[in-house]
PDB file with one MODEL, atoms N, CA, C and O in Angstrom:
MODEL        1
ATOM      1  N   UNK A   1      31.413 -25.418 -17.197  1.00  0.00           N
ATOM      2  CA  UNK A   1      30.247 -24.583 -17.011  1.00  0.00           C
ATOM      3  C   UNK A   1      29.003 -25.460 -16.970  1.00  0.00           C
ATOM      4  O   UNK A   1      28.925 -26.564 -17.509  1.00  0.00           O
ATOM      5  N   UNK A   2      28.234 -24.984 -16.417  1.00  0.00           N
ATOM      6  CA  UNK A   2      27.384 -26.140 -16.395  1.00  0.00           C
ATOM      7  C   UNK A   2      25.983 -25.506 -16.833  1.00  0.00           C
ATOM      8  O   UNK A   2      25.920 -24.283 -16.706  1.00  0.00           O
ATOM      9  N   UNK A   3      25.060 -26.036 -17.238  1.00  0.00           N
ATOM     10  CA  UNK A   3      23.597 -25.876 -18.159  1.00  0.00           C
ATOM     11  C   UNK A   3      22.786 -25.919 -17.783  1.00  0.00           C
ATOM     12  O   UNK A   3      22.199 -26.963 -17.497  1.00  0.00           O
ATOM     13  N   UNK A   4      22.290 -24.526 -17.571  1.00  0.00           N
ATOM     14  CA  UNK A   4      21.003 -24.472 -17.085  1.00  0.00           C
ATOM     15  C   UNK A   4      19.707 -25.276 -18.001  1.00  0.00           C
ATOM     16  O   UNK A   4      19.777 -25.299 -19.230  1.00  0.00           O
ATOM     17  N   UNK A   5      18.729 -25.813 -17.383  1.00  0.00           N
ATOM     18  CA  UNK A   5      17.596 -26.388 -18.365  1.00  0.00           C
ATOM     19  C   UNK A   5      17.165 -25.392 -18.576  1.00  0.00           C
ATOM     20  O   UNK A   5      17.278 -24.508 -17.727  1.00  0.00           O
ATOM     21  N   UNK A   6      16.612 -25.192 -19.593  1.00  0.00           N
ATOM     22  CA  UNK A   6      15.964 -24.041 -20.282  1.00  0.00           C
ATOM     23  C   UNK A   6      14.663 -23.685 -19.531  1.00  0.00           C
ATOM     24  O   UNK A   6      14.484 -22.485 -19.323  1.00  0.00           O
ATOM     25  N   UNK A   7      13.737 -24.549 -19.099  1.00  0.00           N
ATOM     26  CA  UNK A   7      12.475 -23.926 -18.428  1.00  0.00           C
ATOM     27  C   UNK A   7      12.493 -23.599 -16.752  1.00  0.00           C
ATOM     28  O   UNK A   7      11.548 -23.302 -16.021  1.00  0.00           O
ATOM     29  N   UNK A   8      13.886 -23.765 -16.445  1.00  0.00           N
ATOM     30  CA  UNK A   8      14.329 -23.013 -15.367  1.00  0.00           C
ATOM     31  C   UNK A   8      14.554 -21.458 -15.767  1.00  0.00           C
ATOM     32  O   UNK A   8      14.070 -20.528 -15.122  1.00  0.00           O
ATOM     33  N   UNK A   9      15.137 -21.351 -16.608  1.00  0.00           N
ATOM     34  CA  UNK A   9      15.710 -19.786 -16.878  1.00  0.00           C
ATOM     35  C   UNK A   9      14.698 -18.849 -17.690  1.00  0.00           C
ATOM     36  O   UNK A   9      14.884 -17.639 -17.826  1.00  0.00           O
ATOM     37  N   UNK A  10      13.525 -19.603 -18.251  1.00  0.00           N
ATOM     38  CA  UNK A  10      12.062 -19.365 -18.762  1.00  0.00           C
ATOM     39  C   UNK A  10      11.135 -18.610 -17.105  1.00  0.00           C
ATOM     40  O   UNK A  10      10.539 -17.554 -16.897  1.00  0.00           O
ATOM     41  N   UNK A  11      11.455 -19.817 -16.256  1.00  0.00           N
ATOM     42  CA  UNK A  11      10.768 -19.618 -14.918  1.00  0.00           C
ATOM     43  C   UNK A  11      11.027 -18.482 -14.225  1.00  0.00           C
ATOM     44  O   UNK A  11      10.153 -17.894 -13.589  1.00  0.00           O
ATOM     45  N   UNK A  12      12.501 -18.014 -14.316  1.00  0.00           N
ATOM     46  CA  UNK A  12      13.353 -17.091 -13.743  1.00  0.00           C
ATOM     47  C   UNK A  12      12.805 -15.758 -14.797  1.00  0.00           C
ATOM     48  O   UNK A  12      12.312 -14.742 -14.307  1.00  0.00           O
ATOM     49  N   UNK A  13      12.931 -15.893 -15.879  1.00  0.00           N
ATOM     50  CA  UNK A  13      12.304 -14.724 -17.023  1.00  0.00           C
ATOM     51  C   UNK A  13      10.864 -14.348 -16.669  1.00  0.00           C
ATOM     52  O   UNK A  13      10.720 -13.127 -16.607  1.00  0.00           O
ATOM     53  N   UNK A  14      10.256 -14.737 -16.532  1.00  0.00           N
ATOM     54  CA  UNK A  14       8.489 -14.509 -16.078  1.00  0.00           C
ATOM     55  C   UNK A  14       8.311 -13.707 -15.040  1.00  0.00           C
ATOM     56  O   UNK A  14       7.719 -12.628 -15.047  1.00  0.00           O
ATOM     57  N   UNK A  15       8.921 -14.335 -13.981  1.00  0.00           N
ATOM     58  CA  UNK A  15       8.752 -12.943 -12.735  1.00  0.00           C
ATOM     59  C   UNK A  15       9.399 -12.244 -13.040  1.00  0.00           C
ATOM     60  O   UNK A  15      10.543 -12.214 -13.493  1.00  0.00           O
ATOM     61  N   UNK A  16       7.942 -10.943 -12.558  1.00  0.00           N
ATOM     62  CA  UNK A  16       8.223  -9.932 -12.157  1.00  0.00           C
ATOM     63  C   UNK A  16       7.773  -9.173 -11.019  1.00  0.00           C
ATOM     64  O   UNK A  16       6.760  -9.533 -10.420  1.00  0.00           O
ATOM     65  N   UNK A  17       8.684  -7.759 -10.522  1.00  0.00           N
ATOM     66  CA  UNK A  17       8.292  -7.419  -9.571  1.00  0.00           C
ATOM     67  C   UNK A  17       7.511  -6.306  -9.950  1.00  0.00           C
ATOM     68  O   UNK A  17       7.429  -5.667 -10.999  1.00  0.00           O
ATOM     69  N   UNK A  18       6.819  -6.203  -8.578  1.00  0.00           N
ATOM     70  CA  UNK A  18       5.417  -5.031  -8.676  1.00  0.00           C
ATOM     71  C   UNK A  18       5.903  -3.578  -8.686  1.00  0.00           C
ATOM     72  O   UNK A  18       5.582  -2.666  -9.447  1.00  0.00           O
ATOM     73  N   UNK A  19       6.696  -3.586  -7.725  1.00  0.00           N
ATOM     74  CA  UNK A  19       7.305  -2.381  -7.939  1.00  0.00           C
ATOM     75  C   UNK A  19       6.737  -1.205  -7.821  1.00  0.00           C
ATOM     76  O   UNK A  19       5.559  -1.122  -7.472  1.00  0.00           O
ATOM     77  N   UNK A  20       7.536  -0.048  -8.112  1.00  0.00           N
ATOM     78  CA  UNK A  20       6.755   1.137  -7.574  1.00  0.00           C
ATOM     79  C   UNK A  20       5.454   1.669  -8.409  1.00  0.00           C
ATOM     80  O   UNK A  20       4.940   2.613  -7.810  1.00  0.00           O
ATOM     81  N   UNK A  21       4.790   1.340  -9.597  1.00  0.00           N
ATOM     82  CA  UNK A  21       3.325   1.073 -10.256  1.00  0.00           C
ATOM     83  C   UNK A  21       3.007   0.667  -8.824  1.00  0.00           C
ATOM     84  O   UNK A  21       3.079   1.537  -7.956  1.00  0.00           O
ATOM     85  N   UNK A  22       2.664  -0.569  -8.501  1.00  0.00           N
ATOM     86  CA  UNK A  22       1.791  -1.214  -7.968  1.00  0.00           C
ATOM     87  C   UNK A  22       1.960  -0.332  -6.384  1.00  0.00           C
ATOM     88  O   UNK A  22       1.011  -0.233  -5.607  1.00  0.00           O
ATOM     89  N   UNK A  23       3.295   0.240  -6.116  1.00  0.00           N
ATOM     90  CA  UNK A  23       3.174   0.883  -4.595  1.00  0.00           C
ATOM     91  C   UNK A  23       2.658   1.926  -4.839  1.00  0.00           C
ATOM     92  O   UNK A  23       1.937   2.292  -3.910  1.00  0.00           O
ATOM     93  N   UNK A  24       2.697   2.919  -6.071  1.00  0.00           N
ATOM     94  CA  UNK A  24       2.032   4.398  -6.084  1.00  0.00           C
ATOM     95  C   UNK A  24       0.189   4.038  -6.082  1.00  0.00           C
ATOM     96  O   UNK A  24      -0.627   4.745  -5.490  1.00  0.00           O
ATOM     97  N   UNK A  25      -0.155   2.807  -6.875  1.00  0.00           N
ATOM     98  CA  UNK A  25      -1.323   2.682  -6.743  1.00  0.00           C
ATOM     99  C   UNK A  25      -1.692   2.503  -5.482  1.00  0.00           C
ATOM    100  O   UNK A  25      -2.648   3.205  -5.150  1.00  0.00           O
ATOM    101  N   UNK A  26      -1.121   1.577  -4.408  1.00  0.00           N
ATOM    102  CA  UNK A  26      -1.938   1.356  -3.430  1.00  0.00           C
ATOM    103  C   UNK A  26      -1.461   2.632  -2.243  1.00  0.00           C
ATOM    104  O   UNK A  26      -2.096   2.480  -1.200  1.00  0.00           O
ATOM    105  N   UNK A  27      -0.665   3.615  -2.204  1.00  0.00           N
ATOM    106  CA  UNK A  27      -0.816   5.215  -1.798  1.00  0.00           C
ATOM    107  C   UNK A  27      -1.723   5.424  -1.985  1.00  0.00           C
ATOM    108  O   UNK A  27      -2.474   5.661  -1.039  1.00  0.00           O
ATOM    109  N   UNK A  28      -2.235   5.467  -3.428  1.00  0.00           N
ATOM    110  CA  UNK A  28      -3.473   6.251  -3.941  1.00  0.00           C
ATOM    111  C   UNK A  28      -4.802   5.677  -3.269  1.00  0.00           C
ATOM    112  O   UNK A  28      -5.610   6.486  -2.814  1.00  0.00           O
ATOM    113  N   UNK A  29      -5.016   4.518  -3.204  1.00  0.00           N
ATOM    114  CA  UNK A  29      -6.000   3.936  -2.149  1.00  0.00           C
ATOM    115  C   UNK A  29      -6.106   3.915  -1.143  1.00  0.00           C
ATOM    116  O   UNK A  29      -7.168   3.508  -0.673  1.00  0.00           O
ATOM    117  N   UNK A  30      -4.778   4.458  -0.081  1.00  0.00           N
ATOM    118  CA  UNK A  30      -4.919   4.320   0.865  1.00  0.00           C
ATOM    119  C   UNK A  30      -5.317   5.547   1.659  1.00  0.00           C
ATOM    120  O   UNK A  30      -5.859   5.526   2.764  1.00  0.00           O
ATOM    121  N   UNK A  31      -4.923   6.807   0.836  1.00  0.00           N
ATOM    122  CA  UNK A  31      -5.113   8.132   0.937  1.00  0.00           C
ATOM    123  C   UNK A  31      -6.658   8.474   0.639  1.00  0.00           C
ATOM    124  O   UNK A  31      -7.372   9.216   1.314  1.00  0.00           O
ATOM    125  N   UNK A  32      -7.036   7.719  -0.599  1.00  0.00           N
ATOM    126  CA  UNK A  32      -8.226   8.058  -0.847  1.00  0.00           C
ATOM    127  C   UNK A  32      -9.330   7.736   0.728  1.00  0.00           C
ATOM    128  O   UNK A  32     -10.010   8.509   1.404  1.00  0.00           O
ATOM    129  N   UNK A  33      -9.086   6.332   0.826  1.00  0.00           N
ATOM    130  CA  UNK A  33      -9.879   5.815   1.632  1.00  0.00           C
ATOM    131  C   UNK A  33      -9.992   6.885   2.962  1.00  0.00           C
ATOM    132  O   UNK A  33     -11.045   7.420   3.309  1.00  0.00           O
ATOM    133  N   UNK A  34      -8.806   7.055   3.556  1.00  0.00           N
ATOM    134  CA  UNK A  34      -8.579   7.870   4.518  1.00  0.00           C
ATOM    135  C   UNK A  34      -9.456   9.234   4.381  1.00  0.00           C
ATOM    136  O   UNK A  34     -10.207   9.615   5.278  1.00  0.00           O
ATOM    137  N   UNK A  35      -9.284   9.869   3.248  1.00  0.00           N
ATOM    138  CA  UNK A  35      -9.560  11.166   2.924  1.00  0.00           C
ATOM    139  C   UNK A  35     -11.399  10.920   3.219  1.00  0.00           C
ATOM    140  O   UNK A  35     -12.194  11.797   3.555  1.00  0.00           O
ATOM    141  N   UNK A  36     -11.712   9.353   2.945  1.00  0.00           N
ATOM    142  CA  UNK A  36     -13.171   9.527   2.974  1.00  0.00           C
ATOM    143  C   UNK A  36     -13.868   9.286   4.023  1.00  0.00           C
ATOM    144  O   UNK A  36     -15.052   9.604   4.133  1.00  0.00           O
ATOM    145  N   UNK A  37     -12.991   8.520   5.162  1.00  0.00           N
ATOM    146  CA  UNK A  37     -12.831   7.963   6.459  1.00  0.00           C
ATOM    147  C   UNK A  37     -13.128   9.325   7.655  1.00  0.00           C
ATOM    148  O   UNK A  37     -13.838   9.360   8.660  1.00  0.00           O
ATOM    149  N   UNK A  38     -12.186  10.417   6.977  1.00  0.00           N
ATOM    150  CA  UNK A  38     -12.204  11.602   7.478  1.00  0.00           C
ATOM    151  C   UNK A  38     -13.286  12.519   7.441  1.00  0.00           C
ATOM    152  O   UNK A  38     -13.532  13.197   8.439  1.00  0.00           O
ATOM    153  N   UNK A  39     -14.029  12.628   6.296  1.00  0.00           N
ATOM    154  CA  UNK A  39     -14.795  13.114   5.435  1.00  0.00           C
ATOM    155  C   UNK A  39     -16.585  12.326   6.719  1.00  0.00           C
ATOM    156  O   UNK A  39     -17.522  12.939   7.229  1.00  0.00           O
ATOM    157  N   UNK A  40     -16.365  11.428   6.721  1.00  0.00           N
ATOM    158  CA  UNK A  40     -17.571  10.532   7.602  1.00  0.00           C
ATOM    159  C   UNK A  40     -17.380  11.009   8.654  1.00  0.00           C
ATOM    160  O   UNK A  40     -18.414  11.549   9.047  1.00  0.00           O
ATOM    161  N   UNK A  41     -16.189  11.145   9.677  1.00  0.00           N
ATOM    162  CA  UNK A  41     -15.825  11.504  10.477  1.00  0.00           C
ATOM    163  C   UNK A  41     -16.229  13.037  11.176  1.00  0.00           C
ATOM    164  O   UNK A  41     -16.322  13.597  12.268  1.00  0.00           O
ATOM    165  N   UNK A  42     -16.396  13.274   9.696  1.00  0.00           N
ATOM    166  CA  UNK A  42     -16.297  15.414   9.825  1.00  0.00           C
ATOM    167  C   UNK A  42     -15.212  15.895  10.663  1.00  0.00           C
ATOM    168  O   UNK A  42     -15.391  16.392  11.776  1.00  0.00           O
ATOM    169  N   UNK A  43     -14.122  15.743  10.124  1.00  0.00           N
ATOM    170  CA  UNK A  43     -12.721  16.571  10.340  1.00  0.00           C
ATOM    171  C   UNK A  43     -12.395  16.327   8.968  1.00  0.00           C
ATOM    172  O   UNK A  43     -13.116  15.632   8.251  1.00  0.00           O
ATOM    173  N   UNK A  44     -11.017  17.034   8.450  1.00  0.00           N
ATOM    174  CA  UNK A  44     -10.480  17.528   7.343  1.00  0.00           C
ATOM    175  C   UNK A  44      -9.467  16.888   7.364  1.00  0.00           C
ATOM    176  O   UNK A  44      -8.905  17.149   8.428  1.00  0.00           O
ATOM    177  N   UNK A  45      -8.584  15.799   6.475  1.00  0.00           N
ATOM    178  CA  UNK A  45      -7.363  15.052   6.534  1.00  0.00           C
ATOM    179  C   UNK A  45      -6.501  16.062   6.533  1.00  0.00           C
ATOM    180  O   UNK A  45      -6.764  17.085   5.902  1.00  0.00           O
ATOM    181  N   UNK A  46      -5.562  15.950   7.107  1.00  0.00           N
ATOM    182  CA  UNK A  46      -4.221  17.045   7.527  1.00  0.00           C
ATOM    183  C   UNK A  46      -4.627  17.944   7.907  1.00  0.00           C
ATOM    184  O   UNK A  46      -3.961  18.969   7.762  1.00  0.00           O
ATOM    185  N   UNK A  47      -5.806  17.999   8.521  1.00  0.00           N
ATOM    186  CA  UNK A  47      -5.640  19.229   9.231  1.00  0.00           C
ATOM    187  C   UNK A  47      -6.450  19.414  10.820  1.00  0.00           C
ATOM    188  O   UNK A  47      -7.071  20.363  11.300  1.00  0.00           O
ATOM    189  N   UNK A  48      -6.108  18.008  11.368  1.00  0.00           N
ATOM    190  CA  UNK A  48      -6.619  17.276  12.401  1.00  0.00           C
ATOM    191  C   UNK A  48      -5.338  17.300  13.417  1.00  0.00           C
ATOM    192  O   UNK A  48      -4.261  17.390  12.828  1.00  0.00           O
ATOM    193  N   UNK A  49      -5.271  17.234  14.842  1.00  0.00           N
ATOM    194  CA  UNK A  49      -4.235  17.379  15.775  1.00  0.00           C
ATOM    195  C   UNK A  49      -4.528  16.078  16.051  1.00  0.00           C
ATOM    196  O   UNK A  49      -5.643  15.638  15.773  1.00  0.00           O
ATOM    197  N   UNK A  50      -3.436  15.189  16.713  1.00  0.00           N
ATOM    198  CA  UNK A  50      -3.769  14.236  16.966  1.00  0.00           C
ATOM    199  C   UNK A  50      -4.476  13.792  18.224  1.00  0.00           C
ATOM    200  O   UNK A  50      -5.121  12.766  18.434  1.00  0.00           O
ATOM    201  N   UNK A  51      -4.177  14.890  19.067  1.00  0.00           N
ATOM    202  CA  UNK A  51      -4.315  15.532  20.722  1.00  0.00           C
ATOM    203  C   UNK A  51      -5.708  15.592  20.913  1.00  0.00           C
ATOM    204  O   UNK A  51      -6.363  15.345  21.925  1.00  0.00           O
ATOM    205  N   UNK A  52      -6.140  16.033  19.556  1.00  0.00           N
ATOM    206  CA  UNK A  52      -8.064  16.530  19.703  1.00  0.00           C
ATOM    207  C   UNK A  52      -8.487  15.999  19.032  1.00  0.00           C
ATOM    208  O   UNK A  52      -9.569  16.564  18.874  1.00  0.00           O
ATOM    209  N   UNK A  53      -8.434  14.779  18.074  1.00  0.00           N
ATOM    210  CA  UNK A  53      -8.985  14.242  17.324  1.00  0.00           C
ATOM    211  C   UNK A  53      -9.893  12.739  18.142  1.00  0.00           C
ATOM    212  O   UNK A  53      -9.455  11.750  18.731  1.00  0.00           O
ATOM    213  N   UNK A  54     -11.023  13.111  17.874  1.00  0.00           N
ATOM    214  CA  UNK A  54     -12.222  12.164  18.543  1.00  0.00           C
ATOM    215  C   UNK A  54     -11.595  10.621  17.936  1.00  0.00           C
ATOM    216  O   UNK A  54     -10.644  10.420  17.181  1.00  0.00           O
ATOM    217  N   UNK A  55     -12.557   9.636  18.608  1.00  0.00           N
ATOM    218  CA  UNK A  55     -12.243   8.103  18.298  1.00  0.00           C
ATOM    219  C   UNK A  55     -12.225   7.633  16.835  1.00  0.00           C
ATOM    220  O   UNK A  55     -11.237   7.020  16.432  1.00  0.00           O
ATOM    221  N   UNK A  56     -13.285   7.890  15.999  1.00  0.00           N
ATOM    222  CA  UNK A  56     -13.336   8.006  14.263  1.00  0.00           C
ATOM    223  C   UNK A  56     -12.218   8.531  14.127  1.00  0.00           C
ATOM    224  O   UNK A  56     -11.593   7.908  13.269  1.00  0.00           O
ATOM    225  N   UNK A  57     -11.375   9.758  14.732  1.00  0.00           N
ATOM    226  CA  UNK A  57     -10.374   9.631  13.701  1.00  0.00           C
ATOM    227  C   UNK A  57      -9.721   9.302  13.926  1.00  0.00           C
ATOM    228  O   UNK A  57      -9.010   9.499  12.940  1.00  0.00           O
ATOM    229  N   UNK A  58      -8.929   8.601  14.867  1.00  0.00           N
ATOM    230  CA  UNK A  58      -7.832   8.014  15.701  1.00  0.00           C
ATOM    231  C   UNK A  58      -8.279   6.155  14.950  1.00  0.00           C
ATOM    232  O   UNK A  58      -7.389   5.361  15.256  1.00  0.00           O
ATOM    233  N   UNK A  59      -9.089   5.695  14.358  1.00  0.00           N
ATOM    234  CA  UNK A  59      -9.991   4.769  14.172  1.00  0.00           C
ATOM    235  C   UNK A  59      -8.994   5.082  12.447  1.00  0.00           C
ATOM    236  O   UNK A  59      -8.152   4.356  11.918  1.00  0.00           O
ATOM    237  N   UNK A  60      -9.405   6.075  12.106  1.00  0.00           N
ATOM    238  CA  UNK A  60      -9.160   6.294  10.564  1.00  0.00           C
ATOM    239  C   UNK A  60      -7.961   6.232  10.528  1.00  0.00           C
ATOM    240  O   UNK A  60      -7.582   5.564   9.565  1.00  0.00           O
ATOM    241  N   UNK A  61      -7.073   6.667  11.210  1.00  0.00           N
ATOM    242  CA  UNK A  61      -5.204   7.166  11.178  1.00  0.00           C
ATOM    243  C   UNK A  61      -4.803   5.622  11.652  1.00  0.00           C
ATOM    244  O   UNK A  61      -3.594   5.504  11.455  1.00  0.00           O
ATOM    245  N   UNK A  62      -5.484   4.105  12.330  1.00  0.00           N
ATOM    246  CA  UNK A  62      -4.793   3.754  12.379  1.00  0.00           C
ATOM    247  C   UNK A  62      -4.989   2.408  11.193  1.00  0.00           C
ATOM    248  O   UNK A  62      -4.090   1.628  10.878  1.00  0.00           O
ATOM    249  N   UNK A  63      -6.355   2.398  10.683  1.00  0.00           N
ATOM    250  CA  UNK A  63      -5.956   2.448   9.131  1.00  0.00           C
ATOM    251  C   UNK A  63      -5.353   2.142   8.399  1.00  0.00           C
ATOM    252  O   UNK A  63      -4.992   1.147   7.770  1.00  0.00           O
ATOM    253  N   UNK A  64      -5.140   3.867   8.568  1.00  0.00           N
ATOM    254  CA  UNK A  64      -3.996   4.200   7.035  1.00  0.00           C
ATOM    255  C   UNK A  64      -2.812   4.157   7.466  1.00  0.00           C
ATOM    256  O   UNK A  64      -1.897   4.504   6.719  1.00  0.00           O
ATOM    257  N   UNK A  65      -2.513   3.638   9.018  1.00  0.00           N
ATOM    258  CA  UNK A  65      -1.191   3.178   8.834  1.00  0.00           C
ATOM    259  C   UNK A  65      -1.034   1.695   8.643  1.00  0.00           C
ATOM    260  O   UNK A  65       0.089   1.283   8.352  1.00  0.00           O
ATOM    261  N   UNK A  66      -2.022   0.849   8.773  1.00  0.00           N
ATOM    262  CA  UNK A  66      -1.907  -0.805   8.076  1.00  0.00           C
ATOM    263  C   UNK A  66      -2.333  -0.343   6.782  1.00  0.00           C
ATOM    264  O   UNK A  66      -1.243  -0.033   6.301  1.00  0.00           O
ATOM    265  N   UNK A  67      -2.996  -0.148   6.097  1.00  0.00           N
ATOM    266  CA  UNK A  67      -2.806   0.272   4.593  1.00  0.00           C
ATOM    267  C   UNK A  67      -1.817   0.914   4.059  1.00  0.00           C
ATOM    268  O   UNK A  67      -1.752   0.771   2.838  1.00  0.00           O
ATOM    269  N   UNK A  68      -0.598   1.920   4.782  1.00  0.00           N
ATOM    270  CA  UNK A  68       0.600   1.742   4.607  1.00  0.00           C
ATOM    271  C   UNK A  68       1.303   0.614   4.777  1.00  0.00           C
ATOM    272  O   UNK A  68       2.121   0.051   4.048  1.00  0.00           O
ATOM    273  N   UNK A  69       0.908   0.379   5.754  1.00  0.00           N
ATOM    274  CA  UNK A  69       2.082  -0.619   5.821  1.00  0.00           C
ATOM    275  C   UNK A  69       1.935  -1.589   4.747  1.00  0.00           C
ATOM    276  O   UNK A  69       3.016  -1.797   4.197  1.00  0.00           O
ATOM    277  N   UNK A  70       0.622  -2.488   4.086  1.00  0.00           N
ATOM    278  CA  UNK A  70       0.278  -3.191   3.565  1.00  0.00           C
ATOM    279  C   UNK A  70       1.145  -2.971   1.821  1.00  0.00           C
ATOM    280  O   UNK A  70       1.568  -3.865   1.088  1.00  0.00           O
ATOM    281  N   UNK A  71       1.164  -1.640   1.626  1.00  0.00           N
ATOM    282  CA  UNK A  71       1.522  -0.914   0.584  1.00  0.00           C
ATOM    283  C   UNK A  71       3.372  -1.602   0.313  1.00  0.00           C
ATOM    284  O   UNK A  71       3.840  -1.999  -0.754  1.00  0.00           O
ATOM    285  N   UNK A  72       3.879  -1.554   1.299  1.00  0.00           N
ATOM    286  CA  UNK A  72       5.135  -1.656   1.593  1.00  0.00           C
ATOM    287  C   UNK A  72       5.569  -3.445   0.406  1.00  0.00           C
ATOM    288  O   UNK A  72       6.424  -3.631  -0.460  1.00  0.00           O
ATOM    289  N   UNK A  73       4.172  -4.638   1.159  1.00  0.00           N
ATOM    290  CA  UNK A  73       4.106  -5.793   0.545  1.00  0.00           C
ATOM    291  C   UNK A  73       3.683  -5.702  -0.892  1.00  0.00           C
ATOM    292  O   UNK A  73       3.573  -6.640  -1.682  1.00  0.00           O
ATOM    293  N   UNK A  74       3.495  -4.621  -1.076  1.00  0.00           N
ATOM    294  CA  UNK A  74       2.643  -4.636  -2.522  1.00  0.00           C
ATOM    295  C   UNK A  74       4.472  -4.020  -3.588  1.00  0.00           C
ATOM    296  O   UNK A  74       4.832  -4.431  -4.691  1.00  0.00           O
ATOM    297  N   UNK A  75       5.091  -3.131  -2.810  1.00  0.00           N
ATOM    298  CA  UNK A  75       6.041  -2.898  -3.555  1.00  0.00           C
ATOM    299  C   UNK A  75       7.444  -4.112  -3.848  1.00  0.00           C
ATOM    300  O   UNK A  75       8.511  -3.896  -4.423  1.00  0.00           O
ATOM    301  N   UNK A  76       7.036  -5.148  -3.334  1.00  0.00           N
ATOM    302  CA  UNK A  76       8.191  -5.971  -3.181  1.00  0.00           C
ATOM    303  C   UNK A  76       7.583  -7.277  -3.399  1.00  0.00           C
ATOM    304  O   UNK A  76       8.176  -8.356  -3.397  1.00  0.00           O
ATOM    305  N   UNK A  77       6.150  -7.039  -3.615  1.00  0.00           N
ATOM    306  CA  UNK A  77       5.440  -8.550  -4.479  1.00  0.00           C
ATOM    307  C   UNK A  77       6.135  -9.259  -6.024  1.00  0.00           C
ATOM    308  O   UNK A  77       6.968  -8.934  -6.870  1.00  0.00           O
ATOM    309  N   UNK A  78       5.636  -9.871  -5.876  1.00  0.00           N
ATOM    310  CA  UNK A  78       6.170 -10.613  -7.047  1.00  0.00           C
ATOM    311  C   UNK A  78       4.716 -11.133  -7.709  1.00  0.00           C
ATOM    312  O   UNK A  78       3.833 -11.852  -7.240  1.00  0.00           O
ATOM    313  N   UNK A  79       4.858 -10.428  -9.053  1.00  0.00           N
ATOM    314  CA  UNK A  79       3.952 -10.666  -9.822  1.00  0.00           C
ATOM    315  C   UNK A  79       4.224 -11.590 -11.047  1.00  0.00           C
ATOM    316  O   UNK A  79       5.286 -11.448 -11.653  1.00  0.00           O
ATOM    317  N   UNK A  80       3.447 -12.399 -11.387  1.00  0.00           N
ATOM    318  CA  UNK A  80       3.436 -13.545 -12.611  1.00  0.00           C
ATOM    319  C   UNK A  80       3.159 -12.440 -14.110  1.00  0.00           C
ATOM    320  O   UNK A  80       3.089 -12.933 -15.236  1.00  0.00           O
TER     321      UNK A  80
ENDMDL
END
């Protein structure tokens, strides 16, 4: 069997992942932002067509889909 050095398996103990904390938080920011994006905009989040929705909001929706997406890196980060 062979032996690990100890401040290898110290190194390995320390990380951690972000996980879904850190992904529900950045939902929550990304929704917020949107909700306020919308709000400037003057249309109502969810309750906008995408068909009739002016440049601001087509501007806002695409966003909050890189702030989704961004969310995605935040759940699979690795935190110290």
């Amino acid at each position: 069997m062979r032996v690990i050095p100890l401040f290898t398996l110290f190194a390995e103990i320390s990380v951690v992942t972000a996980g879904p904390a850190a992904y529900g938080i950045c939902q929550a920011g990304c929704a917020a932002v949107v909700t306020a994006c919308y709000a400037a905009g003057g249309a109502t989040w969810g309750a906008t067509l995408g068909a009739t929705a002016g440049p601001t909001i087509v501007a806002c929706n695409t966003a909050f889909g890189t702030c989704q997406a961004a969310c995605w890196a935040a759940l699979i980060a690795l935190t110290p």
